[in-house]
C-alpha positions as CSV (number, residue, x, y, z in Angstrom):
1,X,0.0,0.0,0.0
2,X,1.3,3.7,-1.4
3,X,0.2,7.0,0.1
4,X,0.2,10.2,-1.4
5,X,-0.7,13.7,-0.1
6,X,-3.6,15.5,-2.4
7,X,-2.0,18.7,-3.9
8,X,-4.7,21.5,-3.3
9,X,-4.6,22.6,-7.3
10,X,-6.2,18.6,-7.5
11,X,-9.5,20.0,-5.4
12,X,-12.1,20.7,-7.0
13,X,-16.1,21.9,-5.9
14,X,-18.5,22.2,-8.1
15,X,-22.3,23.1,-7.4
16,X,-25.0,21.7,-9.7
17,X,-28.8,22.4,-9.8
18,X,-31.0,19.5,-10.4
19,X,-34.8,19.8,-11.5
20,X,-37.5,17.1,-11.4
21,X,-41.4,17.2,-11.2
22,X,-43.3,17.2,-7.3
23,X,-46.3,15.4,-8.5
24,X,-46.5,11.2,-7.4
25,X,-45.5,8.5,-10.2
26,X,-43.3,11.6,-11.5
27,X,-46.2,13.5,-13.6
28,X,-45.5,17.0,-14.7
29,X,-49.1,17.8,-14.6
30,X,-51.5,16.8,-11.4
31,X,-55.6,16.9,-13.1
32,X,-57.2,14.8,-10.7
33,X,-57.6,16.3,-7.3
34,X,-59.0,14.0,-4.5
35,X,-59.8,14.8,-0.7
36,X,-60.8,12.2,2.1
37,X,-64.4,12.1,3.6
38,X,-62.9,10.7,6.9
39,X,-60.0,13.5,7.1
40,X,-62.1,16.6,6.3
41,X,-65.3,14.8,9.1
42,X,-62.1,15.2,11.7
43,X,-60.7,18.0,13.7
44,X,-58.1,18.3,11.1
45,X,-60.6,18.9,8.5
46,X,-61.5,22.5,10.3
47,X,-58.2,23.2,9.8
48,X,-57.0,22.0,6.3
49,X,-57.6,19.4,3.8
50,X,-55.5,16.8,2.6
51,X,-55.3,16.8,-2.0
52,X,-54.3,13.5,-3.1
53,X,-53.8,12.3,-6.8
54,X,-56.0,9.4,-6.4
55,X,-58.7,8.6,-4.7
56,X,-57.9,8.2,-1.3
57,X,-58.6,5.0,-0.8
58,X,-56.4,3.5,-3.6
59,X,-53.4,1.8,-2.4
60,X,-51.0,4.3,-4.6
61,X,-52.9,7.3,-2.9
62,X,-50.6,9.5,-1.6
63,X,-51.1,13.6,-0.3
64,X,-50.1,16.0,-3.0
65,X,-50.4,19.0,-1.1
66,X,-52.6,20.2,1.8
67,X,-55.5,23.3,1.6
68,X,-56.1,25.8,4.5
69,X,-57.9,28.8,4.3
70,X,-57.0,31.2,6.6
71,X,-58.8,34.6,8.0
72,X,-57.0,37.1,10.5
73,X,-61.0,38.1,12.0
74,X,-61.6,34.0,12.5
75,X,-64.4,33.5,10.0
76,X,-65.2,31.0,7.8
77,X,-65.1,28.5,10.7
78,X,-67.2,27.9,14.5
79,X,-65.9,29.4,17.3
80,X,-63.8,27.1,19.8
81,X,-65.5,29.1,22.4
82,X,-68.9,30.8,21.8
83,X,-68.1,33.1,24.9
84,X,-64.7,34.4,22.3
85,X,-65.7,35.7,19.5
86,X,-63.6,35.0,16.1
87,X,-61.3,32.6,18.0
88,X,-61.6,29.5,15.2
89,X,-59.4,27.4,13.7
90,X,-59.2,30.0,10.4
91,X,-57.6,32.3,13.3
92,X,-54.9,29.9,13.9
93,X,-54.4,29.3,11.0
94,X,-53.7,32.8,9.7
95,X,-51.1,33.0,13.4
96,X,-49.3,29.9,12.4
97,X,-48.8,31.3,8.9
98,X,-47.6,35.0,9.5
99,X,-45.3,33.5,12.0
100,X,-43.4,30.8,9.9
101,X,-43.6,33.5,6.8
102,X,-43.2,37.1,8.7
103,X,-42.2,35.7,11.6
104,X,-43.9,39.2,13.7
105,X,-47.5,38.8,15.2
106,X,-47.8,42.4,14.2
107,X,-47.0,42.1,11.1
108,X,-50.1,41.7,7.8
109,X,-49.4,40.4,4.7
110,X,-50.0,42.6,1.6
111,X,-50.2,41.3,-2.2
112,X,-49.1,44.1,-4.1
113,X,-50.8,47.3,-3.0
114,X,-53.6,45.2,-1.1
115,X,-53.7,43.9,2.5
116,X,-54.9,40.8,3.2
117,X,-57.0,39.9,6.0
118,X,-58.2,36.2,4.9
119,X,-56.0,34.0,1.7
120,X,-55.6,31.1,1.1
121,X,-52.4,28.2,1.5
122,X,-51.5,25.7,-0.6
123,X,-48.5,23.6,1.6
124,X,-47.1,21.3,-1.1
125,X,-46.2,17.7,1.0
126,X,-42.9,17.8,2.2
127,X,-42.3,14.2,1.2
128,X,-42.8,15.8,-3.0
129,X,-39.8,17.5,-3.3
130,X,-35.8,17.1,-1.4
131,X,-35.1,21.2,-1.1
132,X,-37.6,23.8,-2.6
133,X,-39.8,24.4,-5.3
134,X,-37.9,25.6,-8.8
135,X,-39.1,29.5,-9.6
136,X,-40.8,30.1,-13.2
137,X,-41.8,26.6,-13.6
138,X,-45.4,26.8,-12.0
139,X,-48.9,26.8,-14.0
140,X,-51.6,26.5,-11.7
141,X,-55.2,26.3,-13.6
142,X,-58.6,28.0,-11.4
143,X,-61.9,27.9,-12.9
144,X,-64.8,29.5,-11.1
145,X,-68.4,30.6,-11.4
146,X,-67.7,33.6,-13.6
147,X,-64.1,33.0,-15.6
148,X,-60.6,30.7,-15.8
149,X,-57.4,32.3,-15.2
150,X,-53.8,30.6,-14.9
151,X,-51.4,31.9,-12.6
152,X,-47.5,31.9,-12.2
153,X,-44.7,33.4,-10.4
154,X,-43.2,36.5,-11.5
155,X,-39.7,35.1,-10.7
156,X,-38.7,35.7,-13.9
157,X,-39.0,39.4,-14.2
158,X,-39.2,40.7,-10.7
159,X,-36.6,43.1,-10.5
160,X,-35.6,42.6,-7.6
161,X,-36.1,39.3,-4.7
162,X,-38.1,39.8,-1.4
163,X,-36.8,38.1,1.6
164,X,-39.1,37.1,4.2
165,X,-38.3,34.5,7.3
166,X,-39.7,32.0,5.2
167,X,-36.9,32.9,2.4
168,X,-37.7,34.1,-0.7
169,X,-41.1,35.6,-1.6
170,X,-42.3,36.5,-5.3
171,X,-45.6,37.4,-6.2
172,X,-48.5,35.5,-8.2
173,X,-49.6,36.9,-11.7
174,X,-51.7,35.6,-14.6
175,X,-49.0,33.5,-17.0
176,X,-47.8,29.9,-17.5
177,X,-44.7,28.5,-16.6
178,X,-42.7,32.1,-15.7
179,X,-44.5,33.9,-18.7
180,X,-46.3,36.8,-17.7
181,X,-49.1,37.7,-19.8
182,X,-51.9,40.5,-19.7
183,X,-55.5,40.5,-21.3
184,X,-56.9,37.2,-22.7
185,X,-54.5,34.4,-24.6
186,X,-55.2,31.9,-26.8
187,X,-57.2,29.2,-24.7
188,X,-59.3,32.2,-22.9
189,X,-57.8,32.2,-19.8
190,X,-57.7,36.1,-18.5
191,X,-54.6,38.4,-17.6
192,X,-54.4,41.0,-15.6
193,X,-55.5,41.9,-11.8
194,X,-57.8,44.0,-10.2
195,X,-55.8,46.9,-8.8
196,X,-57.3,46.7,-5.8
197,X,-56.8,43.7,-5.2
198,X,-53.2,43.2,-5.6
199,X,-51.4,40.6,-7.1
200,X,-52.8,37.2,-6.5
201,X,-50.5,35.7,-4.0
202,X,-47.2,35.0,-3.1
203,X,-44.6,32.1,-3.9
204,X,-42.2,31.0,-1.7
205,X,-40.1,28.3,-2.8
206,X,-38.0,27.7,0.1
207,X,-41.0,26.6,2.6
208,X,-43.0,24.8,-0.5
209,X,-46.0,26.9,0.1
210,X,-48.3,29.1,-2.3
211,X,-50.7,32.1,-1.4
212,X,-53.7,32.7,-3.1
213,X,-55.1,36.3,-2.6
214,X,-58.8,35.2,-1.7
215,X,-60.1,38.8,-2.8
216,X,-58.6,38.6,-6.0
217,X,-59.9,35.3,-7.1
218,X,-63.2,36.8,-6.1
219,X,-63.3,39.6,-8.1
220,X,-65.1,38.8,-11.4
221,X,-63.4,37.9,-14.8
222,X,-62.9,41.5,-15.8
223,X,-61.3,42.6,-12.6
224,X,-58.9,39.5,-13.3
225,X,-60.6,37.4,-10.6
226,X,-63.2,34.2,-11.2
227,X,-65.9,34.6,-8.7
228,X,-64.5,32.7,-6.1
229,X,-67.0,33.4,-3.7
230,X,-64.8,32.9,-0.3
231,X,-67.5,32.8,2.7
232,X,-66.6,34.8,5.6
233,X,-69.6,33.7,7.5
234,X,-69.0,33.9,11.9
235,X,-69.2,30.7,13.8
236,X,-70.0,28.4,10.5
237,X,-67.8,26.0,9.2
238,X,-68.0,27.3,5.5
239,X,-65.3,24.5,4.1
240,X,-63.4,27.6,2.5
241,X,-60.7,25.0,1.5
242,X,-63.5,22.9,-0.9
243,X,-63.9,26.0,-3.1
244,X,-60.2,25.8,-3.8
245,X,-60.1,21.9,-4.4
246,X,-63.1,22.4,-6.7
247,X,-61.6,25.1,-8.6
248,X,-58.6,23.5,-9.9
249,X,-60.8,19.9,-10.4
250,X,-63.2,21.9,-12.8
251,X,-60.2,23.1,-14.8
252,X,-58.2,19.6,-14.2
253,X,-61.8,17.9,-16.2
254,X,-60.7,20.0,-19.3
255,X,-57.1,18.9,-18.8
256,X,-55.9,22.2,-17.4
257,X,-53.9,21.4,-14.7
258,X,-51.1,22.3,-12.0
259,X,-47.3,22.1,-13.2
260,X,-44.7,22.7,-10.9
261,X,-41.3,21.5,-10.5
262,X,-38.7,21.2,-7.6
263,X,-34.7,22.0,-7.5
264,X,-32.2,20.8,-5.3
265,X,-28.1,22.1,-5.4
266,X,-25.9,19.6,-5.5
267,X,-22.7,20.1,-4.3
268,X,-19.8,17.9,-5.6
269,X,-15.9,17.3,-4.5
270,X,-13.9,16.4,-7.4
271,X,-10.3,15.0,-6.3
272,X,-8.1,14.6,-9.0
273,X,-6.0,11.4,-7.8
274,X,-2.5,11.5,-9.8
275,X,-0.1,8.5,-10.3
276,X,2.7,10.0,-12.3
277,X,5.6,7.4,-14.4
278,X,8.1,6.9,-11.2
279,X,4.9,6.0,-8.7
280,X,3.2,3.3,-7.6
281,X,5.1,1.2,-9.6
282,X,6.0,-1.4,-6.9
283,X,3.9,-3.4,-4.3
284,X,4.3,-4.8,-1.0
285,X,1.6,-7.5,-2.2
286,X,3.0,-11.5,-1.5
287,X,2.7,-11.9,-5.3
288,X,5.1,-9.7,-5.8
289,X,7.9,-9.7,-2.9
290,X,8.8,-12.6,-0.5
291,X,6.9,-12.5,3.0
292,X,10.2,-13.5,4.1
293,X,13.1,-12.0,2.7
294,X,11.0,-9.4,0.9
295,X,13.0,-10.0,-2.1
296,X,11.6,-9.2,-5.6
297,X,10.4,-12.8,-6.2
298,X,10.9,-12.0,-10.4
299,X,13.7,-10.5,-11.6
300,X,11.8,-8.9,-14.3
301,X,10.1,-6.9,-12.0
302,X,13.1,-5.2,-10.8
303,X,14.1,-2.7,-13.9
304,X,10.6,-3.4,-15.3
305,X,7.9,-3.6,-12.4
306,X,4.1,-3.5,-13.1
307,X,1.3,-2.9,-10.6
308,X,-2.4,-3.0,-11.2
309,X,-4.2,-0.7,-9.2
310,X,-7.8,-1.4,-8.2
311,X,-8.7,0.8,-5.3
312,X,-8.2,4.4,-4.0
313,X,-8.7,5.2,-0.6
314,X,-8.7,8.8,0.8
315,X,-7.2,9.3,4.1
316,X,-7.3,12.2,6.7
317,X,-4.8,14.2,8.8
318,X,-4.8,11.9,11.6
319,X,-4.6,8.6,8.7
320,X,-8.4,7.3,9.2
321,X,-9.6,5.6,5.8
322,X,-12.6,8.1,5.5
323,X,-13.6,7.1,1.2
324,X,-13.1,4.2,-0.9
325,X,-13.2,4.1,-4.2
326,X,-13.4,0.9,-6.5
327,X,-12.3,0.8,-9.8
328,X,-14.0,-0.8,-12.5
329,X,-11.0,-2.9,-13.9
330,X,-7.6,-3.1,-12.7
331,X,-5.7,-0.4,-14.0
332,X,-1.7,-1.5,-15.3
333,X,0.8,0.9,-13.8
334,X,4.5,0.5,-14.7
335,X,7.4,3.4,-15.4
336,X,5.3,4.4,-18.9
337,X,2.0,4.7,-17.5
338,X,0.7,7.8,-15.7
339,X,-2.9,7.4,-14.5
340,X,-5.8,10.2,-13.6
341,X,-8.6,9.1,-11.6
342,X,-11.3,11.5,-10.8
343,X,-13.4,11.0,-7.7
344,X,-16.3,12.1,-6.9
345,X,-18.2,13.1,-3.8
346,X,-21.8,14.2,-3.5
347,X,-23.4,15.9,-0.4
């Protein structure tokens, strides 16, 4: 066995960003849009419902993305106390959110010029994606009782990126896929937002979670909106979060659906292992040298050795084995040969 100290010219990193759908069974596109019976009937169901891709009692049924609707004045859902009113589950729900996203209880979320006092969030299931959700890549299909609209991020021409705790925050506008368009395209879906409104939401890729602006989506198809018709009724479970689901099923049935993809960086060590002419040409192997004289046993191999090296290992400081790395074939090493291997480590 031959060591040999790395040069630091021989270290390399390299940083690679690798894309791939969110949906199950690797789809581009989700259309079909499921919820359970028996989760929305439970406690959880005031809260949020589960979206799977199937129905939910398939054996390949698997949660897409979870639906909450959430109002800062606690409507939209009964009262966990009749004696306090607007404390509901639509309250906590709009807590828990400004804290992960603004991370201040003072703090009010505004789309575009408008603030917010009730929207709606669209968690995407952890278990879809490794890191975050890839910017410019999302299509999301609503359909309502007056209009159809399709809605992206504006990732791709913001002119500048929005932190928030939650990381990076862009806004929602009518386009496909990054592409921001205004007035009415080709398949009839409209453009444009009602100023008052705002924009229609925000993106953050970092948490895996959407916003949908519930006052926009109300507005009607000429404001930029599609009737959403969001109830903000006191004390009454309204099921806010079924609008939603229903919404993208009625454009999933005309095969309009939701396209979004994830992106993970992927770092990568590149060490550049060298075996120049006059090394590694001898071995302390028994087939090559006597165990007890430690004599060449050939005489050839004394002017003329060859080795055949099938492993690298990389050591530390200290001299722990810390990487192995096989070779495919034996590799022949003699005083004419120089060899390069290139190693690879992901993290």
């Amino acid at each position: 066995m031959s060591f040999k100290s790395i040069d630091p010219q021989d270290l390399v990193i390299s940083t690679d960003s690798i894309t791939a759908t969110i949906w199950s069974n690797n789809n581009p596109t989700l259309i079909n849009y499921f919820t359970s019976s028996v989760q929305v009937a439970t406690n959880t169901g005031q809260y949020y419902y589960s979206v799977y891709q199937t129905a939910s009692t398939d054996s390949t049924a698997a949660v897409q993305f979870n639906v909450a609707y959430c109002d800062l004045l606690g409507s939209g859902s009964e009262f966990y106390n009749n004696a306090v009113t607007g404390s509901s589950p639509t309250r906590t729900n709009y807590g828990q959110y400004r804290t992960l996203i603004l991370g201040d209880e003072n703090a009010g979320f505004i789309f575009g010029n408008y603030s917010a006092s009730y929207f709606y969030a669209l968690n995407i299931e952890r278990a879809r994606y490794k890191e975050k959700l890839f910017p410019g890549t999302m299509t999301m299909y609503l359909s309502g009782s007056s209009g159809k609209i399709s809605l992206t991020d504006d990732s791709k021409v913001a002119a500048s990126i929005t932190f928030k705790d939650a990381g990076r925050v862009f806004n929602l506008v009518s386009g496909s896929a990054g592409t921001v368009f205004t007035g009415t395209n080709t398949n009839g879906w409209a453009g444009g937002a009602n100023s008052t409104s705002g924009s229609y939401g925000w993106f953050l890729p970092d948490v895996g979670l959407i916003l949908l602006n519930a006052q926009a989506l109300s507005s009607s198809i000429a404001l930029g909106g599609i009737g959403l018709l969001t109830s903000r009724s006191f004390d009454t479970a309204d099921n806010n979060p079924a609008r939603i689901v229903d919404s993208l099923k009625i454009a999933g049935a005309n095969n309009f659906g939701w396209t979004l993809n994830s992106e993970e960086t992927l770092s990568s060590d590149f060490i550049f292992v060298r075996a120049r002419n006059g090394e590694f040409n001898y071995s302390e192997n028994p087939s090559f040298i006597s165990g007890s004289t430690g004599a060449v046993l050939y005489n050839s191999f004394i002017n003329n050795p060859t080795t055949y090296i099938t492993t690298v290992g990389l050591y530390n400081q200290t001299n722990e084995l810390v990487a192995v790395a096989k070779l495919s074939r034996p590799l022949p090493k003699d005083f004419t040969k120089e060899l390069l291997v290139r190693v690879k480590l992901d993290f």
